[in-house]
C-alpha positions as CSV (number, residue, x, y, z in Angstrom):
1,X,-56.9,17.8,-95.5
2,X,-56.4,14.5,-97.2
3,X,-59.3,11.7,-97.0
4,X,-58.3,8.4,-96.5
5,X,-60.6,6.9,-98.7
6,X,-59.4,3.2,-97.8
7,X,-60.3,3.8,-94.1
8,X,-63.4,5.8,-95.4
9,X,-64.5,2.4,-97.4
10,X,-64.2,0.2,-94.9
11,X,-66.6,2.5,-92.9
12,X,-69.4,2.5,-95.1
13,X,-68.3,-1.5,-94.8
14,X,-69.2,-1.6,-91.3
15,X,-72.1,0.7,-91.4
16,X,-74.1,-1.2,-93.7
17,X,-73.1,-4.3,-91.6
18,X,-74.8,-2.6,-88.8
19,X,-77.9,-2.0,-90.3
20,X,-77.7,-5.2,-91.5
21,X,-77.1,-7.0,-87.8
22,X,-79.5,-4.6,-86.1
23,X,-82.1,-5.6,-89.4
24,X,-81.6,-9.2,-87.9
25,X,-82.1,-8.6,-84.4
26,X,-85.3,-7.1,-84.9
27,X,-86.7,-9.7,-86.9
28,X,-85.6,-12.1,-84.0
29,X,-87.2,-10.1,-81.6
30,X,-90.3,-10.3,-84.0
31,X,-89.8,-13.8,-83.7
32,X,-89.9,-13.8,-80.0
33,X,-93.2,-12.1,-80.0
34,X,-94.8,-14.4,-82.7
35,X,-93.5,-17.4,-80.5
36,X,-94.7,-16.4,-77.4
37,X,-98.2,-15.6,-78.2
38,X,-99.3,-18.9,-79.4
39,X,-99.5,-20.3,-75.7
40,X,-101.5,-17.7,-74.2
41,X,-103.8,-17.6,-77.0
42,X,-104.8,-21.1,-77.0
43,X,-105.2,-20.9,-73.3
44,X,-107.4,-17.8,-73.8
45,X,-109.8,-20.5,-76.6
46,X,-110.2,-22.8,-73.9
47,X,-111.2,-21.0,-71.2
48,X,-113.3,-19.2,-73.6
49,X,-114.5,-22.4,-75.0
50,X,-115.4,-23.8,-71.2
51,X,-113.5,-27.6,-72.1
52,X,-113.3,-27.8,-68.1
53,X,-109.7,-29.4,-68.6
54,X,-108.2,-30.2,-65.3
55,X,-105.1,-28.2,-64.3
56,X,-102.2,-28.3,-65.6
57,X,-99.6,-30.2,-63.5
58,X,-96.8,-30.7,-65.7
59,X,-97.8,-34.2,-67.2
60,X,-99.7,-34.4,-70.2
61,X,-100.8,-36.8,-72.7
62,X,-100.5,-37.5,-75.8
63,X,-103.9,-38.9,-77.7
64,X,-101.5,-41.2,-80.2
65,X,-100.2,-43.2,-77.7
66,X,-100.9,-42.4,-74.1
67,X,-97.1,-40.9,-73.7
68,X,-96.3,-38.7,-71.3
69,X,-94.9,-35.3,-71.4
70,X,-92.8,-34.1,-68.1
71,X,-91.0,-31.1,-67.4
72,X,-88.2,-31.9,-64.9
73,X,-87.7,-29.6,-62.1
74,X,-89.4,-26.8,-64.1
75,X,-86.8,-26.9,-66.4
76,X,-88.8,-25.9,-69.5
77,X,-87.9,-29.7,-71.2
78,X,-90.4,-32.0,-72.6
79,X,-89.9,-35.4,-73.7
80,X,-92.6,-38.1,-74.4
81,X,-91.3,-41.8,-74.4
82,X,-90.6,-42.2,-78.0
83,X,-88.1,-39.1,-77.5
84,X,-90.4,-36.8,-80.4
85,X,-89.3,-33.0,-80.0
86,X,-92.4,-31.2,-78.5
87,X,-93.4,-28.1,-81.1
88,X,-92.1,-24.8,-79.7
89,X,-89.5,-26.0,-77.2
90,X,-86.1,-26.9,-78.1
91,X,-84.2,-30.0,-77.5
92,X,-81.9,-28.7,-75.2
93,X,-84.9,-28.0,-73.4
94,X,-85.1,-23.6,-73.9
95,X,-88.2,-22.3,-75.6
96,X,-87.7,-21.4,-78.7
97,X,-88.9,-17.6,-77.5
98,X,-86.4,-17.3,-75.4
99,X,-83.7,-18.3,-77.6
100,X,-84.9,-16.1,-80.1
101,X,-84.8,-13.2,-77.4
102,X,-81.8,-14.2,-76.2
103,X,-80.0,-14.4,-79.9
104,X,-81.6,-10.7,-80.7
105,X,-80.0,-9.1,-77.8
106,X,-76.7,-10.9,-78.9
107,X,-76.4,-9.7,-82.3
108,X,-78.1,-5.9,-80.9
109,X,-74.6,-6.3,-79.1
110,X,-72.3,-7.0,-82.1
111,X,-74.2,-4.6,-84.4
112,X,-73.5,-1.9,-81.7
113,X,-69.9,-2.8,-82.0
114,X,-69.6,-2.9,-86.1
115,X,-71.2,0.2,-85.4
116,X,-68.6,1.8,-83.4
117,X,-66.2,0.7,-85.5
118,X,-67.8,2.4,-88.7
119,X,-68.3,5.9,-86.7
120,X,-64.3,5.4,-85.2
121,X,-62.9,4.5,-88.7
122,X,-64.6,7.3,-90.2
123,X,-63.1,9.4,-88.1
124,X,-60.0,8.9,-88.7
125,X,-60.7,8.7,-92.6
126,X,-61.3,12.5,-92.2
127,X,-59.4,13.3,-89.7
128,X,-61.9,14.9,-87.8
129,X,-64.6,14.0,-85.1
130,X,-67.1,12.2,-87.3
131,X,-70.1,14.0,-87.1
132,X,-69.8,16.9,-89.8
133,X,-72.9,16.5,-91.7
134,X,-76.7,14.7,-91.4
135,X,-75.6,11.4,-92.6
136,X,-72.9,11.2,-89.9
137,X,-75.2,13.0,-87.3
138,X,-77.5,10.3,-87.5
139,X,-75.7,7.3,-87.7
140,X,-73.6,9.1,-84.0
141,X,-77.4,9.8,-83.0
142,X,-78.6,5.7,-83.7
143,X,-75.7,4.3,-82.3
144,X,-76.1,6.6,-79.0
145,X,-79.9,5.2,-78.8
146,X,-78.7,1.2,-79.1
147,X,-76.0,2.1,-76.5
148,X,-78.3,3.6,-74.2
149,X,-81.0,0.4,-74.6
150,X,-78.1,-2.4,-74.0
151,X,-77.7,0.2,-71.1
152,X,-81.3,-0.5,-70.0
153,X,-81.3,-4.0,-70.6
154,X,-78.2,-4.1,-68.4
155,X,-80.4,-3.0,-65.9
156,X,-83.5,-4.7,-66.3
157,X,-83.4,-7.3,-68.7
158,X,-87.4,-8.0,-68.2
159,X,-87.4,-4.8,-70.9
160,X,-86.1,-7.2,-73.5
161,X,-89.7,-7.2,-75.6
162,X,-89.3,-3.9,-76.0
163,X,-86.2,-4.5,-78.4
164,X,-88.0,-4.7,-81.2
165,X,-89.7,-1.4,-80.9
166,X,-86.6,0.1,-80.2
167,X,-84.5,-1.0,-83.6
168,X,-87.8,-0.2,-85.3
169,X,-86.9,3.7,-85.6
170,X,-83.3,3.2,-85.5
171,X,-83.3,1.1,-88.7
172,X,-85.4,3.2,-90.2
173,X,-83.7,6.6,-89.6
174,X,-80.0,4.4,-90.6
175,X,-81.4,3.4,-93.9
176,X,-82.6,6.8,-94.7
177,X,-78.7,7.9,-93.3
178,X,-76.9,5.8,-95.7
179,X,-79.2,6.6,-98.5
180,X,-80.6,9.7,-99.3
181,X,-78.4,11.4,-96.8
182,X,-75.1,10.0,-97.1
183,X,-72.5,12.2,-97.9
184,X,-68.7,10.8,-99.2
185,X,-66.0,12.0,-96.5
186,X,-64.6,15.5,-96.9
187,X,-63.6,18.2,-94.4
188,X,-66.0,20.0,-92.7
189,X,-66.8,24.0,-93.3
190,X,-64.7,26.8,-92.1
191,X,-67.5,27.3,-89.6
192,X,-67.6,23.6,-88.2
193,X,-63.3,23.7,-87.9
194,X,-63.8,23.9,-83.8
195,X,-63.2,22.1,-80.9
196,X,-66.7,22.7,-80.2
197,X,-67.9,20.4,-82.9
198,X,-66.2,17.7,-80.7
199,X,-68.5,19.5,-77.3
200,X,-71.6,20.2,-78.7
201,X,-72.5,17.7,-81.1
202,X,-71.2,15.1,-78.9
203,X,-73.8,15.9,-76.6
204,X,-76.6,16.9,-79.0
205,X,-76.3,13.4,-80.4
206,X,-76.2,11.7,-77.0
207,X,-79.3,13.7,-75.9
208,X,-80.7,12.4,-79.1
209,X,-80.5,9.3,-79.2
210,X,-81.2,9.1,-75.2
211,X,-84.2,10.6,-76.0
212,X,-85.6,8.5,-79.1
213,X,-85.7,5.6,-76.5
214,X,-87.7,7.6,-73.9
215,X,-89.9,8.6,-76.5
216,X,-90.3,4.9,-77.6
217,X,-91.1,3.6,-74.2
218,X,-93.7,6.0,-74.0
219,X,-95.6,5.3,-77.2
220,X,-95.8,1.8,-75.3
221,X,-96.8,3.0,-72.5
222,X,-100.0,4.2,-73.9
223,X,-100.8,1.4,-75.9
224,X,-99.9,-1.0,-73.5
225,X,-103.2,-0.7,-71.3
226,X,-105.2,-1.9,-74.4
227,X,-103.7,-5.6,-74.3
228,X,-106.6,-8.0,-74.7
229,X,-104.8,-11.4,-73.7
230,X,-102.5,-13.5,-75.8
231,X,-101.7,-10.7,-78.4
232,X,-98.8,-8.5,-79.4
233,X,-99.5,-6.2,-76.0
234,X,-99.5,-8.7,-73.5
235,X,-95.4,-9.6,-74.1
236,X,-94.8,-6.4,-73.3
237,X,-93.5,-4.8,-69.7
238,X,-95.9,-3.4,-67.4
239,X,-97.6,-0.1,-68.1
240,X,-95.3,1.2,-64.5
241,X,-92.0,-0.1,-65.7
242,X,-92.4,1.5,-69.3
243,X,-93.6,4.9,-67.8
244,X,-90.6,4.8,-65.3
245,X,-88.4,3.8,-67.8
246,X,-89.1,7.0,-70.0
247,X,-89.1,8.8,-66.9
248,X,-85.3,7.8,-66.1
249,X,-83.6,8.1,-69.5
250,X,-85.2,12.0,-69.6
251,X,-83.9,13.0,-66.8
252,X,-80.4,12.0,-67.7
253,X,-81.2,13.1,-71.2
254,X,-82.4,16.7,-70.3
255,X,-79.2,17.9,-68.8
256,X,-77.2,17.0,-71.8
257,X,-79.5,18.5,-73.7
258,X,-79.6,21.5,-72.1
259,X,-75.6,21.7,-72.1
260,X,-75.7,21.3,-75.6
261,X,-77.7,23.7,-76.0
262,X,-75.4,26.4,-74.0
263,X,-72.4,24.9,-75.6
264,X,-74.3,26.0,-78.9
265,X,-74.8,29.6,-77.5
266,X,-71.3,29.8,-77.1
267,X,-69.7,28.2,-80.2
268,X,-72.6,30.7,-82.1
269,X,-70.9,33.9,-80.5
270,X,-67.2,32.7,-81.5
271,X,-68.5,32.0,-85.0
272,X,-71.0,34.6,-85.6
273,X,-70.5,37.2,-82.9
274,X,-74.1,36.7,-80.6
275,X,-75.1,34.0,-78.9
276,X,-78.3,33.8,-80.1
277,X,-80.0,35.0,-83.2
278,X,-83.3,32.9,-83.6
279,X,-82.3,30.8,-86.3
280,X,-84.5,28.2,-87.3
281,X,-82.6,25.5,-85.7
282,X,-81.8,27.7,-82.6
283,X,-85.3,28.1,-82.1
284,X,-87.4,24.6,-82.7
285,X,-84.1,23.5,-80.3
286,X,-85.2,26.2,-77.8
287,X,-89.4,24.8,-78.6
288,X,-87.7,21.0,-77.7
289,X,-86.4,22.2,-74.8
290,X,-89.1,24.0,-73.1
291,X,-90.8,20.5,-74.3
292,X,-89.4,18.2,-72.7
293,X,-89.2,20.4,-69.1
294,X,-93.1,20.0,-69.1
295,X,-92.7,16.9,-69.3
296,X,-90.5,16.4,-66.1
297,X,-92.5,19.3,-64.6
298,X,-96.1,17.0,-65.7
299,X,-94.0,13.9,-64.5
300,X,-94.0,15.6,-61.3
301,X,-97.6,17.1,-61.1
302,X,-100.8,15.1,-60.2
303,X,-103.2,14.6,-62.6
304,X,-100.3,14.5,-65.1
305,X,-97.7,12.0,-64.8
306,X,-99.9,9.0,-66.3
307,X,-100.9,9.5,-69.7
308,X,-100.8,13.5,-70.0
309,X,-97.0,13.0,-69.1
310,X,-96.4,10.6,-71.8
311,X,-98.0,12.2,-74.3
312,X,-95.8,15.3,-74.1
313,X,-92.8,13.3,-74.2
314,X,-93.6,12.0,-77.7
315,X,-94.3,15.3,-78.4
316,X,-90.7,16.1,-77.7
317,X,-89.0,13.3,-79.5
318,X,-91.4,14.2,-82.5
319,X,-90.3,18.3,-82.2
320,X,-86.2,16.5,-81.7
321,X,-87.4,14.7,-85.6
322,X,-88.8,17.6,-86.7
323,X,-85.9,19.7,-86.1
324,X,-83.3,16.9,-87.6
325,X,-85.1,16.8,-90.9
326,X,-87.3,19.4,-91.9
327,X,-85.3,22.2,-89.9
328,X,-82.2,20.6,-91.9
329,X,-83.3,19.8,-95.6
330,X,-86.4,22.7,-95.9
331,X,-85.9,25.9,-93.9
332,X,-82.8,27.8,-94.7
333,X,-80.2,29.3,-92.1
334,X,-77.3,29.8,-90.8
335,X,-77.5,26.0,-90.0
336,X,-77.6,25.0,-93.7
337,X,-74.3,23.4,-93.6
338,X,-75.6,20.7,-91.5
339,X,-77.7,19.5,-94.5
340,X,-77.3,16.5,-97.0
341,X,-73.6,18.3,-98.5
């Protein structure tokens, strides 16, 4: 069949505008971090340095000329009576953290959106459901993953610092997508030419990029208990909510996994005539299974669910990697076709 190779342009267009959007948003969310840990490191000096400074009421003074600086009603707004801008809070009176925050989580938002837009355009370049090859996989895979944290942050928007962290592995796997991956727009094998393309990578990518956020939440998780006050660690959510986090976006992710993994049974016996043949991709996908049901059995199990738990769940999403790339561009099988051509 014909490519469109206008439609197919203006694709690539939006894909690298995502990278590009989500590439700001993280920086912004870096921003956030490196804004918010001033304060609480200067409090840790003087507490450290024993100044015995009286409390803080919300009036302070400034040693040039005796001003005052108030904060209305808890507003976050500072003024002193010459009207000078206090360092680190804006002049309409929101922290400059919290704009930067706030701005990340906007442009997370509109890179989501380019990037539906690049995924639906190519699809209709091809005419096809756009996820023939790695370079298409992944970018489906990424785009799940940002849907699923806006999801989150729907929820609970107190997982906002974890933003950062989350676009970390997503930019990364999109840059290597769109260049040492990407792959121009043509039509798919003989073997791919099936409605279950649209079934089972659907939910193999969905799974995926479900997963890569579970995974992130529970690198956190581990690191979080080693916050010292006023660094990096401190900004982020409580050890509890990251573990329960992970937790949730598993257990959704698991059953669409695992109905992947039957839909790939089935589509095997239509194409090839058994449902299973231990092919290297059948079976590191089998190994991430059994994975990740440890995980929600350790979850589940005393002794387990803190930091035993957690650790097989990045286990899993490094076996979900492992399987994407070397699995893909190494071993060879009857999944070959899902390689870089």
């Amino acid at each position: 069949m014909p490519v469109n190779e206008t439609l197919a342009t203006y694709s690539d267009y939006a894909f690298h505008s995502a990278v590009g959007i989500y590439l700001l948003a993280m920086l912004l969310h870096l921003g956030e971090y490196a804004r918010t840990r001033v304060p609480a490191a200067r409090a840790q000096v003087a507490v450290a340095a024993g100044a015995g400074a009286p409390a803080d009421t919300g009036t302070h003074t400034d040693p040039a000329d005796s001003g005052t600086q108030t904060d209305p009603e808890g507003s976050g707004t500072h003024t002193d009576p010459e009207g000078s801008v206090i360092p680190g809070v804006t002049p309409a009176g929101r922290p400059w953290p919290e704009r930067f925050g706030r701005m990340a989580v906007a442009l997370t938002v509109l890179g989501a959106l380019v990037h539906v837009g690049s995924v639906v355009v190519r699809g209709f370049a091809v005419e096809r459901w756009p996820w023939g090859n790695m370079y298409e996989f992944i970018s489906a895979a990424c785009l799940m993953a940002v849907l699923t944290w806006i999801y989150v942050l729907r929820r609970n928007p107190g997982m906002r610092p974890l933003g950062a962290f989350v676009l970390l592995p997503v930019e990364i796997l999109l840059f290597l997508a769109g260049s040492a991956l990407y792959v121009k727009p043509a039509p798919v094998q003989p073997a791919l030419q099936s409605y279950w393309l649209t079934i089972h990578v659907t939910a193999v990518s969905l799974a995926s990029g479900l997963l890569l956020v579970s995974g992130v939440a529970s690198v956190l998780y581990l690191v979080r208990p080693y916050a010292r006050g006023g660094g990096l660690l401190d900004t982020l959510p409580a050890a509890d909510t990251l573990d329960r986090a992970a937790y949730r976006v598993t257990i959704f992710a698991f059953p669409l996994y695992t109905f992947a993994i039957i839909c790939g049974a089935i589509w095997a016996e239509a194409a090839w005539g058994r449902f299973w043949g231990w092919d290297p991709k059948e079976t590191v996908a089998f190994i991430v299974w059994v994975v990740y049901a440890c995980y929600l059995h350790a979850r589940a199990t005393a002794g387990w669910r803190t930091g035993g738990a957690a650790w097989i769940n990045i286990v899993g999403m490094a076996a979900m990697l492992f399987n994407l790339f070397f699995i893909n561009l190494v071993t060879t099988g009857l999944h070959s076709y899902a390689g870089v051509g």
